[in-house]
Structures are given as C-alpha cells and as structure tokens.
C-alpha positions as CSV (number, residue, x, y, z in Angstrom):
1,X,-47.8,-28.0,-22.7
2,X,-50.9,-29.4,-20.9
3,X,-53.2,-27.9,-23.9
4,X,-50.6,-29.6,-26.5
5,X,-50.5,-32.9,-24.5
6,X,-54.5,-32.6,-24.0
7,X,-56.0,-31.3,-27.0
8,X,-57.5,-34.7,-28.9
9,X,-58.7,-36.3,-25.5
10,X,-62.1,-36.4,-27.0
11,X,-60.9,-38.7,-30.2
12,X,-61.3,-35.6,-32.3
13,X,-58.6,-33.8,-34.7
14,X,-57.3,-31.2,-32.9
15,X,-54.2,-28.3,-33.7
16,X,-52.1,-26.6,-30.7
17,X,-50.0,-23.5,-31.8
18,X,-47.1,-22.6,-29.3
19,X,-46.6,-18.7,-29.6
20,X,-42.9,-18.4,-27.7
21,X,-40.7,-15.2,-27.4
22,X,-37.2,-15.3,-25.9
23,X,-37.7,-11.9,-24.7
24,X,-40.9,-13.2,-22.7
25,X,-38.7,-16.2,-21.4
26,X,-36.3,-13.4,-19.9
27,X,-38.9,-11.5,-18.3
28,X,-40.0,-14.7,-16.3
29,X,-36.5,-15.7,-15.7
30,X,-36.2,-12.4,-14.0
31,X,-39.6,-12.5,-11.5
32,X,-37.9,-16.2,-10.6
33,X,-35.1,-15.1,-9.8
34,X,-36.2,-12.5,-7.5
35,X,-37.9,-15.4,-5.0
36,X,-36.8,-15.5,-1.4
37,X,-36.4,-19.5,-1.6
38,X,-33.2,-20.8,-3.6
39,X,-34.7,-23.9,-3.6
40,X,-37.6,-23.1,-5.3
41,X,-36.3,-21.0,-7.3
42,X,-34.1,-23.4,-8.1
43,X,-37.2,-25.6,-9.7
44,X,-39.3,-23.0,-11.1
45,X,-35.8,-21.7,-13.4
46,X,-35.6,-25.7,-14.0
47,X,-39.0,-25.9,-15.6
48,X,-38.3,-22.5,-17.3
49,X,-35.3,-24.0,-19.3
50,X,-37.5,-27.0,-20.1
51,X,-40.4,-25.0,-21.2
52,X,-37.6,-23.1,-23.6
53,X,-36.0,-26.2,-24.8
54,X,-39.9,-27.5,-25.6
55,X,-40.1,-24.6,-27.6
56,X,-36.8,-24.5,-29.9
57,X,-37.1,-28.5,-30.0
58,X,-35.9,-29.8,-33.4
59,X,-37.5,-33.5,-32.5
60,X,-40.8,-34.4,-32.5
61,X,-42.8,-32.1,-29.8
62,X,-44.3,-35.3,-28.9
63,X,-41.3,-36.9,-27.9
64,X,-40.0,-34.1,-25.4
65,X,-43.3,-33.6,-24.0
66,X,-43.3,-37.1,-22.9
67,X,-39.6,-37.4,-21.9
68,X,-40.5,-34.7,-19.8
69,X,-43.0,-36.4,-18.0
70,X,-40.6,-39.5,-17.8
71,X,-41.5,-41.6,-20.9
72,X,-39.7,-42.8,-23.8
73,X,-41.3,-42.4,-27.4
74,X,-38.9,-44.7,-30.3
75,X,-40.0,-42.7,-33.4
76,X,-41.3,-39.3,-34.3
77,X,-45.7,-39.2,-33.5
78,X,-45.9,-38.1,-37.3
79,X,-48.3,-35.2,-36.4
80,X,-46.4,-31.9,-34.9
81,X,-44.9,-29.2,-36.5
82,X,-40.8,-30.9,-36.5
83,X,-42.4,-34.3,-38.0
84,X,-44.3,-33.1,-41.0
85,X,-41.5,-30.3,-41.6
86,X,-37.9,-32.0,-40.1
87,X,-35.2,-30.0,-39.9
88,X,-31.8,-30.9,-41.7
89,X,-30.0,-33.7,-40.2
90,X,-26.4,-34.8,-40.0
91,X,-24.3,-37.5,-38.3
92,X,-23.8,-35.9,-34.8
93,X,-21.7,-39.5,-33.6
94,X,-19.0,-37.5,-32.9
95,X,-20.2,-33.8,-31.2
96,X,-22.7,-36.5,-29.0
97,X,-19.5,-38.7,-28.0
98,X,-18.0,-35.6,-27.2
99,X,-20.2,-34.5,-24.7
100,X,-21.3,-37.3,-23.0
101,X,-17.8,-37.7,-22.5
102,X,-17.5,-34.3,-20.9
103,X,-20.5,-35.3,-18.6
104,X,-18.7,-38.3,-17.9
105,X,-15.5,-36.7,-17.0
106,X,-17.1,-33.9,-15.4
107,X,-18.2,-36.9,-12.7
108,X,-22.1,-36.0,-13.9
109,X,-22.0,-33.2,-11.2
110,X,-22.4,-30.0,-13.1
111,X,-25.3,-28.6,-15.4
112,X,-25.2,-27.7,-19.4
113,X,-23.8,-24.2,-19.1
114,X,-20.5,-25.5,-17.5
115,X,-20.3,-28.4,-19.6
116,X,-20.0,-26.3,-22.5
117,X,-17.5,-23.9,-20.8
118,X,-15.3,-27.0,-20.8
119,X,-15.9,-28.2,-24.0
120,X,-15.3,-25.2,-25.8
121,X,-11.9,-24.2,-23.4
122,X,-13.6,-21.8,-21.8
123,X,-11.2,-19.7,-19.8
124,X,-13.1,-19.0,-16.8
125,X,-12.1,-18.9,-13.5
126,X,-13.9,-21.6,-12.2
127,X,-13.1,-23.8,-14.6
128,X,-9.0,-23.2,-13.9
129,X,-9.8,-23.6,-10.5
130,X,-11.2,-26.8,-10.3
131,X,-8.7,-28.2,-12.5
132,X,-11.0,-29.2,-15.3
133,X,-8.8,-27.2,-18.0
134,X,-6.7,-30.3,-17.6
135,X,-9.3,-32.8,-18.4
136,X,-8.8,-34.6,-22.4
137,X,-12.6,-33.3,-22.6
138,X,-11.1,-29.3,-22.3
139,X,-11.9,-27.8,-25.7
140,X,-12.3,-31.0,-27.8
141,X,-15.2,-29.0,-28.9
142,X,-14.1,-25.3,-29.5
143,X,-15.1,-25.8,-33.2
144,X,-18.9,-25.3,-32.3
145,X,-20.6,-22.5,-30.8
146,X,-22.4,-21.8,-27.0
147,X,-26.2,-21.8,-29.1
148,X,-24.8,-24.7,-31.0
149,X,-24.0,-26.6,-27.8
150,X,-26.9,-25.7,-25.9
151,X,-29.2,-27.6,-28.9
152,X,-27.1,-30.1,-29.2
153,X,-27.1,-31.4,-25.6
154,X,-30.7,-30.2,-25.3
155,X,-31.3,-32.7,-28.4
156,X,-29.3,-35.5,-26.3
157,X,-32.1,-35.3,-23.2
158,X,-34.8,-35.3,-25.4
159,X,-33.8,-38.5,-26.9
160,X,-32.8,-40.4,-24.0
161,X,-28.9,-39.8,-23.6
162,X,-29.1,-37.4,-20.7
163,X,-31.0,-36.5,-17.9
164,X,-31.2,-33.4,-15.7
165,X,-31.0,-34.1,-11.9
166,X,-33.9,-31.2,-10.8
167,X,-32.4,-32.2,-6.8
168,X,-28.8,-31.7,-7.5
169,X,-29.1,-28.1,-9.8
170,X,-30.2,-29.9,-12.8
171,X,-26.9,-31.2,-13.3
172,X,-26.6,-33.7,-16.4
173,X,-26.4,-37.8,-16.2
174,X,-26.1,-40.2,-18.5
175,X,-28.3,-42.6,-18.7
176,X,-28.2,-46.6,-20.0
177,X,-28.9,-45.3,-23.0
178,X,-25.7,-43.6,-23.4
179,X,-23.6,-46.3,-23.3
180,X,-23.7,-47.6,-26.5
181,X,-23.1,-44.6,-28.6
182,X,-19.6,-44.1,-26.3
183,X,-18.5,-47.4,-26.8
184,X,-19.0,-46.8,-30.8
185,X,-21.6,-49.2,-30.9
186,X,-24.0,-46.9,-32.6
187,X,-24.4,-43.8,-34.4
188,X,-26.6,-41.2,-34.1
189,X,-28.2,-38.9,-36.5
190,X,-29.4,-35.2,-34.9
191,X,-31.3,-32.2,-36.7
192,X,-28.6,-29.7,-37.4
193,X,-28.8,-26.7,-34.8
194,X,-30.7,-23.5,-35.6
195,X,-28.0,-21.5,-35.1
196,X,-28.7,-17.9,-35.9
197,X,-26.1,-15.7,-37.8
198,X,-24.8,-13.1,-36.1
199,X,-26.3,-9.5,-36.9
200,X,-24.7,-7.1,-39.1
201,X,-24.1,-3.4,-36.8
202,X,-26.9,-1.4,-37.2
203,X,-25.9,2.2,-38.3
204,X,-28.8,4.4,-36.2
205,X,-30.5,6.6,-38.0
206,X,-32.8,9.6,-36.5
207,X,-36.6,9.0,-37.9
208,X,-37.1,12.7,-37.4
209,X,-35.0,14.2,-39.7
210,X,-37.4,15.2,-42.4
211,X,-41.3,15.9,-40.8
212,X,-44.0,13.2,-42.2
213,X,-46.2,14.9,-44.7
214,X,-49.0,14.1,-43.0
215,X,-47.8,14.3,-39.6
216,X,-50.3,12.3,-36.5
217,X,-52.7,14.4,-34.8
218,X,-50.6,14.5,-31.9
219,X,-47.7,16.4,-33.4
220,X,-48.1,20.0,-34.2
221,X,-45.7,22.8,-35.4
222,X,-43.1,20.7,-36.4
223,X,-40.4,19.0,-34.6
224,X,-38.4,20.9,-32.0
225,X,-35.9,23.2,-33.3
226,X,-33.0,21.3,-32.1
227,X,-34.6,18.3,-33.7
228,X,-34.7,19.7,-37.8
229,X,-32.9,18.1,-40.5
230,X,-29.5,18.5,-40.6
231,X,-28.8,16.6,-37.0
232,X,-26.8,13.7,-37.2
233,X,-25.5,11.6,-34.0
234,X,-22.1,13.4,-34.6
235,X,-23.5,16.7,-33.7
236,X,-26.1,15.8,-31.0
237,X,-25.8,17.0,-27.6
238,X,-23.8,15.0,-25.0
239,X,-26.3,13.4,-22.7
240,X,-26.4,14.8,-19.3
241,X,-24.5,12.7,-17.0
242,X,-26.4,13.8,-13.9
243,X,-29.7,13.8,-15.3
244,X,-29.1,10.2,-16.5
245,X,-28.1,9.1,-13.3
246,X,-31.8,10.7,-11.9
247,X,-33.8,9.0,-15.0
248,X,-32.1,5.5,-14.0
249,X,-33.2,6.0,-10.1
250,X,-36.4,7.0,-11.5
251,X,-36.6,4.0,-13.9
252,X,-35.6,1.8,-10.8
253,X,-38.1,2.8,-8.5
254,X,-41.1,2.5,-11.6
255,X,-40.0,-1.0,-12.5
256,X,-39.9,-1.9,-8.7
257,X,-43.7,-0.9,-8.2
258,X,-44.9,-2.8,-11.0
259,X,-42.4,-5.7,-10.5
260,X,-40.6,-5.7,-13.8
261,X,-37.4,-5.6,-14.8
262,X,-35.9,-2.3,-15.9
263,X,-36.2,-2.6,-19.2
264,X,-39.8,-2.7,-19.5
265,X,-39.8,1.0,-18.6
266,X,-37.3,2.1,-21.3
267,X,-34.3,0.8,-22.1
268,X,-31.0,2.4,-21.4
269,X,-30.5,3.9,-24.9
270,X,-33.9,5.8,-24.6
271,X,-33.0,7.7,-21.3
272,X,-29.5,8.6,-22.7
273,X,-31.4,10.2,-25.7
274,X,-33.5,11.8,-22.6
275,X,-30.9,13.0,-20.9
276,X,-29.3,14.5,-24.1
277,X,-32.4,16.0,-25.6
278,X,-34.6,17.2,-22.6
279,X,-38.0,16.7,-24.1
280,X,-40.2,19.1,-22.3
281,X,-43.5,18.6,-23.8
282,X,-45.5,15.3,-24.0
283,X,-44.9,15.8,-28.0
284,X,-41.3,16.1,-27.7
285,X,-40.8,13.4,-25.5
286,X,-42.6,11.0,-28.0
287,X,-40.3,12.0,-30.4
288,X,-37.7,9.8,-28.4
289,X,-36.5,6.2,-29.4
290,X,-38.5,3.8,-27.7
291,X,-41.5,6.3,-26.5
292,X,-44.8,5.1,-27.3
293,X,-48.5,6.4,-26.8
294,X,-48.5,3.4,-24.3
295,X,-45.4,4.4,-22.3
296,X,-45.9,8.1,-22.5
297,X,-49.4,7.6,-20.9
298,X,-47.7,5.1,-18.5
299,X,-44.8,6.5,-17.7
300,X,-45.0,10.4,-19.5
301,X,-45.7,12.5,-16.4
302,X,-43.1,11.1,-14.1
303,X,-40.2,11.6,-16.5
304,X,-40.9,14.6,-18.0
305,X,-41.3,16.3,-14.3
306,X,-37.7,14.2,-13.6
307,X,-35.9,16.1,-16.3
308,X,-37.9,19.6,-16.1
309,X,-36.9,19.8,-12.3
310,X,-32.8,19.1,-14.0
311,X,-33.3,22.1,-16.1
C-alpha cells in the first residue's frame, strides 16, 4: 500500500501492480493468530482484513487507500485499475439501508461477521442468546450471500458509511454520512459484488494410470505394481488408520519447526493416500498427490522412514 500510495512522488508516471492470494492471506492470518498478546493480535488481524478488503476493492484503490488513512476522496482518482475498468453497478439503496440498519440495531457494538449472521437469520447460538433473532433487522437480508455481504458492507467503509472501531474489536459505526441514505434522503449506487459461483464436484482421477511415454528421469521401471492401469478409487486400498494418525503427528511436529500451518507440509488428502499406498521409495512417494521435487527434498526422508518403520 505504501509503494501504491508512494509511487509518483517524484511528479513522474508511475504503475503499482498488487499481486494478492487468499491462500497467502490465510497463512498470515494463521502466524497472527498464534501471538501471545490478544491485543495485538487483535490489531495486526485488523490490518490483515483491511489489507484484503484493499485488495478485492471494487472502488477506486485510491479512495480506500486514503479512507484508510482517515481521508475522504468525493470521486473515483481516474487512474487505478477499478476507475479505467469499473465493475457493474446497481442501485444498492436498499441492501445499504439494510445494513446500516442492522449496525444500528445491533447498538454499533459488534463487527461485520456477526452483522451478517443477523442479517441473513443466521441460527447460531450466539445470536439466539443475545436475543438479536428478535430484532426487525433478523434476516431482512437472507436473499444475499456471506461473500455478497462481506463486499457489500466492505464497499459501505470505503465510501464513508461505516467505520471500524480498531479499540473495541473493529466493531462497525455509522458515521454522519449514513444518515441520509437511512432517512431515504439519497440513493446510492454500489459495484455489484464479485461473487464467485460455486464449484462444480471434482470427480478425482489417478494421473498414473497409464505411464507417460516419455517418463522424467527420475522415474524408472514403471509405476509400482499396485499402481498400473486398471486402479480406480473403488478398488484402492483402505488407508491405514494407525499410520495416518503417525503421518499427522509427524506433519504436526514439521509444521511446528518451521512455523507454518499444517497444510504447508501436505495436506490431509495426501497423507491418507500415504497411509493407503505406503510409498517406499523416493519415486514412489512422488507418485503421491500433492508430492513435489520440492517437498520430497523437504520433507521426503522424514516420511518415508514414518511409514517404513509402520510396515
């Protein structure tokens, strides 16, 4: 954001590109959450969430980078990537009335994830037990998803509407602005959310079934024998329930060392294939899901020894 913000100081033209990954995002959201101090953890998740919202922004980058930093900008800046490119737009009146009323009758005391709990009549325990399934706010907006929601009220703090209290758990408030548009004084147009469709099942497949015709350097002789063409995940073996158990201590106790989350060693899917298959050799265990030259180099010894002292 500071290179963005920064990058025509000198009265030259000058381009910022903003590579983001959620998975990335996750990964930091994990080291956070791991601090010792709630309160500061508390602030660095805080400007985690606004770094995200920066980055899936459908107004002018310009505009929440200096709302941000506690200015107001009326207008797009005309140069970043949402001005010369906008998004659709729609009449969002009545989804922003909606919840800036929910803030309102929330008593501006909780933050966005429980403010769309209660607008789309969320049945969660907390909401029951605080009595806020009786509000006239409770799932006035049920029509919408979570991700629509999110961008939505994320949309509403970068123009002005809300704010996030960083000292009270980044709970929302309205601000002067917001009074207007929920007396039906004004309207407000909004870039239709980026909602993403949800992804058809994927049917797994085994890419070993047939050997390559040129196969790497690495692989020799063929694929194991209880790895030829002709197995399909109705006939594999069942995964060994007590070697899995021993591969996810061992992926534990890895992802501990080089403070990761557990994940970035292999994901659960590629130790029950482990567990089910007991590669033995280097080349068989690359033949697993999710094994790499990287990961087998990283992490290749330390498995294989895991499973060959099962056998």
């Amino acid at each position: 954001m500071w290179s963005g913000g920064g990058g025509g100081g000198h009265g030259l033209p000058a381009e910022a590109l903003l590579l983001f990954s959620l998975a990335d995002a996750a990964v930091a959201r994990s080291l956070i959450e791991r601090g010792g101090n709630p309160k500061q953890v508390r602030i660095e998740l805080h400007k985690l969430n606004a770094m995200v919202g920066f980055a899936e922004a459908t107004t002018c980058r310009r505009r929440v980078l200096l709302g941000y930093l506690g200015e107001q900008l009326e207008g797009g800046c005309g140069n970043c990537d949402v001005c010369l490119e906008p998004p659709d737009t729609y009449d969002a009146t009545d989804d922003a009335r909606k919840a800036l009323s929910c803030v309102y009758r929330l008593r501006q005391g909780y933050g966005i994830g429980y403010v769309i709990d209660v607008l789309r009549g969320s049945g969660g325990e907390k909401v029951f037990a605080r009595g806020h399934d009786r509000l006239s706010t409770y799932g006035i907006g049920a029509e919408h998803g979570k991700e629509a929601w999110q961008q939505l009220i994320r949309q509403l703090i970068h123009r002005g509407y809300l704010e996030q209290d960083i000292a009270r758990y980044s709970v929302l408030r309205l601000t002067a602005a917001a009074l207007p548009l929920l007396r039906g004084d004004e309207t407000l147009v909004l870039s239709r959310p980026r909602v993403k469709p949800p992804r058809e099942p994927r049917v797994r497949t085994r890419r070993r079934a047939t050997p390559a015709a040129n196969p790497p350097d690495w692989f020799t002789g063929g694929p194991p024998e209880r790895w030829r063409a002709g197995t399909t995940n109705a006939d594999e073996p069942e995964p060994d329930a007590e070697l899995l158990e021993r591969l996810k201590e061992l992926r534990r106790r890895l992802a501990a060392k080089r403070r990761v989350p557990a994940y970035v060693v292999f994901n659960d899917a590629t130790l029950v294939e482990m567990a089910a298959l007991k590669p033995a050799t280097p080349d068989e265990l690359l033949q697993i899901n999710g094994v790499g030259r990287v990961k087998l180099e990283r992490y290749g010894d330390a498995f294989l020894g895991e499973i060959a002292a099962q056998a």
